[in-house]
VEXMIZA-574887 format. One line per 4 residues: number of its first residue (from 1); their letters; for each residue z negated, y, x negated of C-alpha. Coordinates in steps of 0.05 Angstrom, whole numbers, always signed. Each point is the difference from the previous one (the first is absolute). Layout:
N
NUM = a = Z/Y/X | ...;
This chain:
619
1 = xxxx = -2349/+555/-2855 | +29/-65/+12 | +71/-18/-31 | +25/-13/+74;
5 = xxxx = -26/+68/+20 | +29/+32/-55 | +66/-43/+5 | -2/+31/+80;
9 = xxxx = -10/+70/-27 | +50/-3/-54 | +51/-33/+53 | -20/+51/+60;
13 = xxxx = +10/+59/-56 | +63/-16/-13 | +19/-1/+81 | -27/+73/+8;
17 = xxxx = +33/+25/-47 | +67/-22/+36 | -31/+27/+62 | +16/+73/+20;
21 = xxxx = -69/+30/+29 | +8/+59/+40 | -58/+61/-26 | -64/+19/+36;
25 = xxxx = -6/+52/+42 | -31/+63/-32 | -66/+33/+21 | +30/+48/+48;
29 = xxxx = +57/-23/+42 | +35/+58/-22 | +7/-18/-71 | +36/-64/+10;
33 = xxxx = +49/-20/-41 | +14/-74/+21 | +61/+16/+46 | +43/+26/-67;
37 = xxxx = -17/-73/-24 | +58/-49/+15 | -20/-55/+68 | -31/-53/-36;
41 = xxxx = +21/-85/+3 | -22/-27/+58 | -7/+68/+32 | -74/+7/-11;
45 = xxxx = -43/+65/-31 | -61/-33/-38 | -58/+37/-21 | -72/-17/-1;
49 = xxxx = -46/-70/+24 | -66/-11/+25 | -59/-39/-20 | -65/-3/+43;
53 = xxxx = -22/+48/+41 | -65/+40/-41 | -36/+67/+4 | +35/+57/-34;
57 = xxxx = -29/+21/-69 | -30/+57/-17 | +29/+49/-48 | -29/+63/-28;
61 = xxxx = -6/+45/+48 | +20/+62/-41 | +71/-27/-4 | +15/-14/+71;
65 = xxxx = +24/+55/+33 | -56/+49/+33 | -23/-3/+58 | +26/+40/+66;
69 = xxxx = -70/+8/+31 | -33/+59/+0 | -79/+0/+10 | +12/+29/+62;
73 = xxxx = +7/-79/+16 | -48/-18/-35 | -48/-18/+66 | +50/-37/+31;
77 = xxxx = +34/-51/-49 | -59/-43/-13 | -8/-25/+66 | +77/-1/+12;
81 = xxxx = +17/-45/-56 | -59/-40/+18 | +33/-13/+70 | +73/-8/-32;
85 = xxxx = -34/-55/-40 | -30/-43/+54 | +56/+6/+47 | -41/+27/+57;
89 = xxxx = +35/+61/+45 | +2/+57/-51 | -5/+84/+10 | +39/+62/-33;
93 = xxxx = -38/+56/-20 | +18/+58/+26 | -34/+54/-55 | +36/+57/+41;
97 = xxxx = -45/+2/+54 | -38/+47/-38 | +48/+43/-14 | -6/+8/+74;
101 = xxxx = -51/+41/-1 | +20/+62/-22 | +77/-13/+22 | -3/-32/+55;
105 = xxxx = +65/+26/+32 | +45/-8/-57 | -36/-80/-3 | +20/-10/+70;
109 = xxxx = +65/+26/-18 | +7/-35/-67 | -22/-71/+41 | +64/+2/+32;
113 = xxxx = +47/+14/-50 | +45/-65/-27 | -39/+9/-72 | -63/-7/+32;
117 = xxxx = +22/-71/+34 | +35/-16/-62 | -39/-71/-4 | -59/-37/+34;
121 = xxxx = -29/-65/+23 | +52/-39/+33 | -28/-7/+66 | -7/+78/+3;
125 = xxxx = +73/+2/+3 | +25/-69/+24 | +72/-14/+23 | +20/-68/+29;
129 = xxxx = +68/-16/+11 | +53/-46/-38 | +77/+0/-28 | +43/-48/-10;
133 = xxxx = +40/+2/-71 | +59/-25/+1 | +23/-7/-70 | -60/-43/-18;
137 = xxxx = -3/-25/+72 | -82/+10/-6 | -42/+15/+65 | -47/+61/-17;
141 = xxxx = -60/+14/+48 | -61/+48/-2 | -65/-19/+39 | -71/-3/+13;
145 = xxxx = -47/-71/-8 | -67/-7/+8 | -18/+81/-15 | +55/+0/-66;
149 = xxxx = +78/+15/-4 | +43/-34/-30 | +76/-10/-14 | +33/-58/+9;
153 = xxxx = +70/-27/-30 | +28/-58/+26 | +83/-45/-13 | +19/-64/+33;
157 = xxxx = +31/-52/-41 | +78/+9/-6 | +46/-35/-51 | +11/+60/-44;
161 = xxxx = -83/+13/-2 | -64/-33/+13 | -63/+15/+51 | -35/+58/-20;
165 = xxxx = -71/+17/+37 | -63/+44/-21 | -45/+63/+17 | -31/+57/-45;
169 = xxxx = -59/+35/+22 | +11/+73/+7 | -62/+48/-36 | +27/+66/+4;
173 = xxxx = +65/+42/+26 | +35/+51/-40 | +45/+60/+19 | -18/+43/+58;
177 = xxxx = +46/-27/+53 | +42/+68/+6 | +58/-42/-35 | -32/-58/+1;
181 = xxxx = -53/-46/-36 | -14/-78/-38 | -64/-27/-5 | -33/-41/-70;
185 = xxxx = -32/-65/-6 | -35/-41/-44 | +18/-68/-39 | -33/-26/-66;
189 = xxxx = -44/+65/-4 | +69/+37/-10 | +19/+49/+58 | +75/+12/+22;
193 = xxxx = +41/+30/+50 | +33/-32/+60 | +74/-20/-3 | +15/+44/+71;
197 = xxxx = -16/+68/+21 | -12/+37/+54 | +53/+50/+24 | -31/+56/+46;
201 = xxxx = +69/+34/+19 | +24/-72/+23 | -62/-30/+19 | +18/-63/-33;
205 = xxxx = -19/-42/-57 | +54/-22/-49 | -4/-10/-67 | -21/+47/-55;
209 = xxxx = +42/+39/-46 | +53/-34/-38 | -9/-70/+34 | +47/+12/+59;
213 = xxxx = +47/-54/-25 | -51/-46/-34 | +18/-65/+9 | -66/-38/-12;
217 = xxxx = -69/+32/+11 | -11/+57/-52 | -39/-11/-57 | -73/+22/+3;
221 = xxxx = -12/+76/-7 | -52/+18/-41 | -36/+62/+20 | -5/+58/-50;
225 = xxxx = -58/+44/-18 | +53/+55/-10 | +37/-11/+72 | -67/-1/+31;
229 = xxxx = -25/+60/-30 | +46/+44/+48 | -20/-36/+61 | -73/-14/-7;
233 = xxxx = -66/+37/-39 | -44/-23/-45 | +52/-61/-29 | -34/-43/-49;
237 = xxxx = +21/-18/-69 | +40/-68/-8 | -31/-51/-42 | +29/-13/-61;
241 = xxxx = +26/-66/+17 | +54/+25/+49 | +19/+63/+40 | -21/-27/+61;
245 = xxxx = -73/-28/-11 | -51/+49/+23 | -81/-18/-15 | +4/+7/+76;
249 = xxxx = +29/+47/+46 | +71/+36/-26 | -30/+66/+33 | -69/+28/+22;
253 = xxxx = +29/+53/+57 | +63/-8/+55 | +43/+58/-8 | +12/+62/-48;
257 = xxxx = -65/+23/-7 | -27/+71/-10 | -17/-20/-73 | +84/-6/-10;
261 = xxxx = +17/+74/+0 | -72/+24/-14 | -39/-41/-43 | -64/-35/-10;
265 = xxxx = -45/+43/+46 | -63/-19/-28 | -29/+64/-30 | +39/+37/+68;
269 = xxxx = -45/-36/+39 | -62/+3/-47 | -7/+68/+5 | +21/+10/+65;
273 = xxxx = -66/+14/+52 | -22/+56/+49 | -27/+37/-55 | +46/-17/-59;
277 = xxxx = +68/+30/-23 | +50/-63/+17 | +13/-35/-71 | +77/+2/-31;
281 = xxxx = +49/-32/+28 | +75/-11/-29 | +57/+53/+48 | +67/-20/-30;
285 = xxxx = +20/+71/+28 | -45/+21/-60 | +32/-46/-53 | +57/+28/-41;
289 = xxxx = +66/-24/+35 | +13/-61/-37 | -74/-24/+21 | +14/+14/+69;
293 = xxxx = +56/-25/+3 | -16/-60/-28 | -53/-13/+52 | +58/-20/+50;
297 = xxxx = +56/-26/-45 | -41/-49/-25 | +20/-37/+62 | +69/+36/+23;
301 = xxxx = +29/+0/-69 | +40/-63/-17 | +62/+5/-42 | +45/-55/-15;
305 = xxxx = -52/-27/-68 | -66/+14/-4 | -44/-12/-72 | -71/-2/+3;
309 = xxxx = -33/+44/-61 | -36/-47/-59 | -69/-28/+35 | +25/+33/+61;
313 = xxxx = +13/-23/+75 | +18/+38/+70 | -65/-32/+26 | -43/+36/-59;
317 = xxxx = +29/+66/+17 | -52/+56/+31 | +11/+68/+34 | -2/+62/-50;
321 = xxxx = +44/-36/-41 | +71/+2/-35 | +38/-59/+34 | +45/+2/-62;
325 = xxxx = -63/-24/-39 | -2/-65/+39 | +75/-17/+3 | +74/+36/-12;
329 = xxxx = +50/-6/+66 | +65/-8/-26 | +77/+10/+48 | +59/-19/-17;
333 = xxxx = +50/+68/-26 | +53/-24/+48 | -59/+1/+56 | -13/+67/-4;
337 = xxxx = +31/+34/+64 | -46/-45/+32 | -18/-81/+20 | -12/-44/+61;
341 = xxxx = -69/-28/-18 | -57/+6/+52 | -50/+40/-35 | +42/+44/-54;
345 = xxxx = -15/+71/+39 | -36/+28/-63 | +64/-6/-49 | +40/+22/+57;
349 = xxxx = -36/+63/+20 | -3/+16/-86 | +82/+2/+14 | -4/+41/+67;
353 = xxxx = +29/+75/+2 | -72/+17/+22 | -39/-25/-48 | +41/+36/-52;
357 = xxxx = -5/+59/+33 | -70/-8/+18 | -18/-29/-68 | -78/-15/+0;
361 = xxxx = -17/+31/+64 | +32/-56/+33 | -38/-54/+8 | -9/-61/+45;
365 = xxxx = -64/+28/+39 | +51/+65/+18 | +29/-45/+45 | -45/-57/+19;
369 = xxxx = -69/+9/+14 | -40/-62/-37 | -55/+6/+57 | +42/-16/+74;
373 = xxxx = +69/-21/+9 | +29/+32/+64 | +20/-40/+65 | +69/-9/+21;
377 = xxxx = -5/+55/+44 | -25/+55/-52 | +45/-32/-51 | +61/+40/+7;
381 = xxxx = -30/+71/+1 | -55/-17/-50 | +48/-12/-52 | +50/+57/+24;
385 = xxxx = -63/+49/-9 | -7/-31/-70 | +78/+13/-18 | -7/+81/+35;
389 = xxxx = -55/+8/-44 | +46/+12/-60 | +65/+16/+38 | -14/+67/+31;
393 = xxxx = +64/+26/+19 | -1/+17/+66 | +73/-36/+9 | -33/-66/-17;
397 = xxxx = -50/-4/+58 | +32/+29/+53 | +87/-11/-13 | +6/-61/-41;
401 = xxxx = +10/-52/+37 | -42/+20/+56 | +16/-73/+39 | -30/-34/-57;
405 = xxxx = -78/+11/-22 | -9/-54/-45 | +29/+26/-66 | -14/-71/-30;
409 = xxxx = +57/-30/+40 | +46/+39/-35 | -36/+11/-70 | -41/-57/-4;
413 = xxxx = +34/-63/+32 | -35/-68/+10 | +47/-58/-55 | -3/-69/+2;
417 = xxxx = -49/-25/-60 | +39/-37/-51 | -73/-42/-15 | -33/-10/+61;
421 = xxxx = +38/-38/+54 | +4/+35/+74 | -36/+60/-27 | +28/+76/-10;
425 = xxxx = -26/+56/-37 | +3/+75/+5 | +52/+30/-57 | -42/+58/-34;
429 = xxxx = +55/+26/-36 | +5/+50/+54 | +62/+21/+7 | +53/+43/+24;
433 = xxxx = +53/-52/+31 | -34/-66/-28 | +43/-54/-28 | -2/-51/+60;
437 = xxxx = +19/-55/-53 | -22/-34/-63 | +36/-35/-55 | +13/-72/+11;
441 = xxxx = -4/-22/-72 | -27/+42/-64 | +23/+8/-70 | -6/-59/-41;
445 = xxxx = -13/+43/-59 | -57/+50/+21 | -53/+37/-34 | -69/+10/+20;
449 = xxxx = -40/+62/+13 | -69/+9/+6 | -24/+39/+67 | -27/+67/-5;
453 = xxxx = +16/+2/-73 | -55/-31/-19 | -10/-19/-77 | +24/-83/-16;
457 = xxxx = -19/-38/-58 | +70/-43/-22 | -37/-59/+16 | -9/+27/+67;
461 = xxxx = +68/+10/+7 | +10/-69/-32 | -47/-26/+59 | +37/+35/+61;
465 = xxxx = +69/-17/-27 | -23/-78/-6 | -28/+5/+77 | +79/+19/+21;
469 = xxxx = +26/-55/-35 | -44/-42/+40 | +66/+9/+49 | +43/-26/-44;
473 = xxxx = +33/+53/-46 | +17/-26/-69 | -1/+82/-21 | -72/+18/+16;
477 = xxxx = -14/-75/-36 | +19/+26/-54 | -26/+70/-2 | -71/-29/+14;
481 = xxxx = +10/-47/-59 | +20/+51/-46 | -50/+52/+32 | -70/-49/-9;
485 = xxxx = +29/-24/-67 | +1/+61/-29 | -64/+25/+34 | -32/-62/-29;
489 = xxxx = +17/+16/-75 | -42/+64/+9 | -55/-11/+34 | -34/-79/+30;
493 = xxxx = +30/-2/+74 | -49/-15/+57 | -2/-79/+36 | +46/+31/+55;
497 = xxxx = +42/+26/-39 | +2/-58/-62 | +17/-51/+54 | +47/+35/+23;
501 = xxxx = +29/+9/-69 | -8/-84/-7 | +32/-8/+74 | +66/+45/-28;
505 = xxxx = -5/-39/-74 | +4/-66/+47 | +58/+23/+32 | +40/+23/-58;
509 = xxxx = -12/-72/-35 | -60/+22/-58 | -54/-47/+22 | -29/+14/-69;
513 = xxxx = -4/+79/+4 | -19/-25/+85 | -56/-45/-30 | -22/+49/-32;
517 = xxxx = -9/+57/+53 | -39/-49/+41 | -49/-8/-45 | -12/+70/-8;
521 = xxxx = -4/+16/+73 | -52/-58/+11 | -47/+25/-45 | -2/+62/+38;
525 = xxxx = -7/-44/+67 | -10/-74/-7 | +26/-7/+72 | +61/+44/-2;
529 = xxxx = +37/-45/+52 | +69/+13/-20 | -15/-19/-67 | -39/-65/+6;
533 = xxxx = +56/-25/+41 | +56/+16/-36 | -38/-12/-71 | -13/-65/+29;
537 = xxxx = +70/-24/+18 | +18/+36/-69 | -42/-48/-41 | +4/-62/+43;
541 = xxxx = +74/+5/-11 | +2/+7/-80 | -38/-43/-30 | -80/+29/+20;
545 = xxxx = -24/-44/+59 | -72/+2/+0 | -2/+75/-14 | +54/+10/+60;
549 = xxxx = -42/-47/+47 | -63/+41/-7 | +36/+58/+13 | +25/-23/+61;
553 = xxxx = -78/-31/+20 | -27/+68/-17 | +41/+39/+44 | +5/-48/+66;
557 = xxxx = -82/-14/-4 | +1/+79/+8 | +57/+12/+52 | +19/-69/+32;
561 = xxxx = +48/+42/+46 | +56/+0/-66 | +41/-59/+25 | +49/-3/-53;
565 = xxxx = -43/-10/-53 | -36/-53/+34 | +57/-32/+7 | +13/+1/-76;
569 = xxxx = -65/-24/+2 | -3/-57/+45 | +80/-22/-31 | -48/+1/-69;
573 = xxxx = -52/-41/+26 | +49/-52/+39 | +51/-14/-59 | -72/-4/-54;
577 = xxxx = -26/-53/+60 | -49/+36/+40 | +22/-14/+61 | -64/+7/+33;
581 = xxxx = -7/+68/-24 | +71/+19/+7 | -9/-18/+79 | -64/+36/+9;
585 = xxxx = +31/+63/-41 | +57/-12/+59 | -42/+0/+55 | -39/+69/-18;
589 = xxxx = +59/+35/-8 | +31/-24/+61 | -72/+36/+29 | +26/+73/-21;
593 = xxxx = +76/-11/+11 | +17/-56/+47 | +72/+6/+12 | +28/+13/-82;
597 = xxxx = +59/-47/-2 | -11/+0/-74 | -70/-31/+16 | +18/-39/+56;
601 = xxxx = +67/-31/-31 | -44/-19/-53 | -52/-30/+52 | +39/-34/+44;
605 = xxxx = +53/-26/-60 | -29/+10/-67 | +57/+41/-16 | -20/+62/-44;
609 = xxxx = +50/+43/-47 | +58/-48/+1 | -45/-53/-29 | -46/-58/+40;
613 = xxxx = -59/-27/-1 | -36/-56/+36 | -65/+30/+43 | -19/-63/+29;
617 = xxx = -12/-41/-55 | -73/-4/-27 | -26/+25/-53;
């Protein structure tokens, strides 16, 4: 090292360390802690930079996480990923056909249901149209070019924002259309969602949850292995570089496949000729009730935290099984007469008057059949036949409220979702004279229950309390501190869990005991996002330079789409002199996420965390 580079580090150390960097995001949106962190100077949220663009490594297989395909795609994926690959017009499998065979009615049936079209290739399901936003003032429009679809985003110049133009290429749609759907795309072999959605009960696009009143273009959203796996069969495993890098397609089969509820049919279908006994095949009927039930809530069961199990992901999770061996649901005690979120009806029916009543014999299938969904027109007295199953009084079916045969408009009302914009949900608390309202604020000071009463480790409950404070409570902050601290003294805490630990450290000014944690989580996983980004900023800012820039190159040569800490990056690069590579660091992010006004003040101004630096000088 020269003595002008080292005068330059020595000088640029001392800067950062007057700088206040905002903290990465965590792995799962869910667990984020950044918004209890105080607005940093300047406004901006740092994280993570980008070198040049290069194949993801390999790592050893045995300690990514397993792999959702079942042989029973074993035919198909070979071919598929080859076409994925070379970009030519690519095919779902579609294992279910066989199934067909023997079933053919309850296939046809199945076909139809909104499960069945839970995902596909986007042209199987393409919607053009457009919206205007008007917070961001951006020009959203959905169409078809030369046999592809794409979306396309578009600003004129004003004088409070600059021109904003592109297009993204749209692979495959997701959500059945029934409330509505978004399609993914592709960028830098990492696969995302679409800012916008399309609203069925509308029939318009606008934008997707929680970015009604954006006021730039959202942020890139990576697509998840463990979203994915409710809308789509045969989901892949995520390299180890990032969540969102597949070795090629995120998912072998469109839909909720057979294979969801039943299993891998291979030794069903094995056995199964014109003069054979049909090999086993998984009933959930058959399973004890937890197993059964577990088969369907591990989609309709959301809670307000949810902790994956050690080694364990939704995505991993097979029919037969315990859901509370993959991951603990966790509500909020104050929450308990009931919630607004879209997809809670599992927790809800646990608190109904029937389900008590019922106890085990109550069970989702009572009341939905998994194979057909009725039309409109059966709707009504298909479900009242469901409720006169159980209520046999003669009073009920002939003088109680004779004008009105759907007991679910009474019992069962349709709420506003608190977490999906322009969306409502059927309350299954099932009650008496419903409670038309919810509270408008909750408890500062709340306590968390797991769902079901299911068994949870105290770093588990360390882990859901840290995902509330993601919202900004200073009380659950602390709980999950002194929850994963304590945990941590017994027993080695998982990378999930240790960054977490770091993240809350961070905030509570120990960089030291912080420092510490992050080390410990990436030996677990070298690319544990959260903490390369915030390890980074942690180092580059006391004293540890070098060690904090290869943190930062680690984790944007793996996931390029983590804008803050490419901005650390490229602010790293630009006040050391590399211009050059500062610019071209720039220029890839602006790829992924065109319209940051961290990225673009920064751009356009060189302005970046209160501090300046010149990008047009050479190097």
């Amino acid at each position: 090292m020269t003595p002008r580079l080292a005068a330059r580090i020595a000088a640029l150390a001392l800067m950062l360390a007057s700088l206040t960097f905002a903290l990465a995001l965590a792995r799962h949106p869910q667990s984020v802690l950044a918004s209890v962190l105080p607005e940093p100077k300047g406004g901006s949220h740092p994280e993570r930079r980008l070198a040049a663009p290069r194949q993801p490594q390999s790592k050893d297989p045995e300690a990514a996480e397993t792999t959702s395909t079942t042989s029973h795609f074993a035919r198909e994926s070979s071919s598929f990923r080859q076409s994925v690959r070379s970009g030519e017009p690519t095919h779902l499998a579609n294992p279910d056909t066989v199934c067909a065979t023997c079933h053919q009615s309850i296939y046809d049936h199945y076909e139809q249901t909104p499960m069945a079209r839970g995902s596909g290739l986007a042209a199987d399901a393409f919607q053009p149209g457009h919206t205007h936003h008007s917070p961001s003032n951006i020009d959203y429009r959905v169409f078809a070019r030369d046999n592809a679809d794409w979306m396309s985003f578009s600003r004129p110049a004003t004088a409070d924002s600059p021109a904003l133009e592109g297009e993204r290429r749209l692979e495959y749609f997701i959500g059945s259309g029934k409330r509505g759907r978004t399609y993914l795309y592709q960028l830098d072999g990492q696969w995302f969602e679409l800012p916008i959605n399309f609203y069925t009960h509308r029939n318009t696009w606008d934008m997707a949850p929680a970015f009604d009143n954006a006021t730039t273009m959202p942020s890139v959203l990576p697509t998840d292995p463990n979203c994915l796996h409710c809308h789509a069969t045969g989901v892949q495993p995520s390299l180890p570089e990032a969540r969102n890098r597949f070795a090629a397609a995120p998912f072998l089969q469109g839909g909720v496949g057979c294979s969801a509820c039943h299993g891998d049919p291979t030794a069903h279908l094995a056995q199964n000729g014109p003069n054979s006994k049909p090999g086993p095949i998984l009933n959930p009927d058959k399973l004890t009730p937890i197993r059964r039930d577990s088969a369907c809530i591990q989609c309709h069961l959301e809670g307000d935290a949810v902790v994956y199990r050690a080694g364990r992901s939704l995505a991993q999770f097979r029919p037969g099984e315990d859901l509370a061996d993959t991951a603990v649901y966790f509500v909020r005690a104050s929450q308990q007469a009931g919630g607004a979120r879209a997809t809670s009806q599992y927790e809800a029916l646990l608190r109904s008057a029937c389900k008590r009543a019922s106890g085990d014999k109550l069970t989702c299938t009572t009341c939905h059949d998994p194979h057909s969904s009725p039309s409109p027109a059966e709707r009504v007295q298909y479900f009242r036949a469901r409720c006169l199953a159980c209520h046999t009084t003669p009073a009920i079916a002939t003088t109680h409220h004779p004008e009105q045969q759907n007991c679910a408009s009474c019992h069962m009302p349709t709420r506003d979702t608190s977490d999906i914009s322009h969306e409502q949900s059927t309350d299954h608390d099932i009650e008496i004279a419903p409670h038309h309202t919810r509270p408008a604020t909750l408890p500062t000071h709340d306590e968390l229950i797991p769902v079901g009463q299911v068994h949870a480790t105290e770093a588990e409950y360390g882990m859901a309390y840290a995902q509330l404070a993601a919202h900004g409570n200073q009380y659950f902050g602390e709980q999950a501190l002194r929850l994963l601290t304590h945990a941590a003294d017994l027993t080695p805490l998982d990378a999930d869990m240790g960054t977490q630990q770091g993240f809350l450290y961070q905030l509570n000014n120990q960089p030291q005991y912080a420092r510490s944690a992050y080390l410990a989580a990436l030996k677990q996983n070298p690319y544990e996002p959260a903490a390369l980004a915030n390890l980074g900023v942690l180092d580059a800012s006391t004293g540890h330079l070098p060690e904090g820039i290869a943190l930062l190159e680690r984790l944007i040569q793996a996931d390029p789409s983590q804008t803050p800490a490419g901005l650390n990056l490229a602010f790293i690069d630009c006040k050391l002199g590399y211009k050059q590579a500062a610019r071209q660091l720039l220029q890839r992010l602006q790829l992924l996420n065109p319209d940051d006004p961290q990225l673009r003040l920064f751009v356009t101004r060189g302005t970046y965390a209160g501090q300046h630096c010149d990008l047009t000088s050479s190097n």
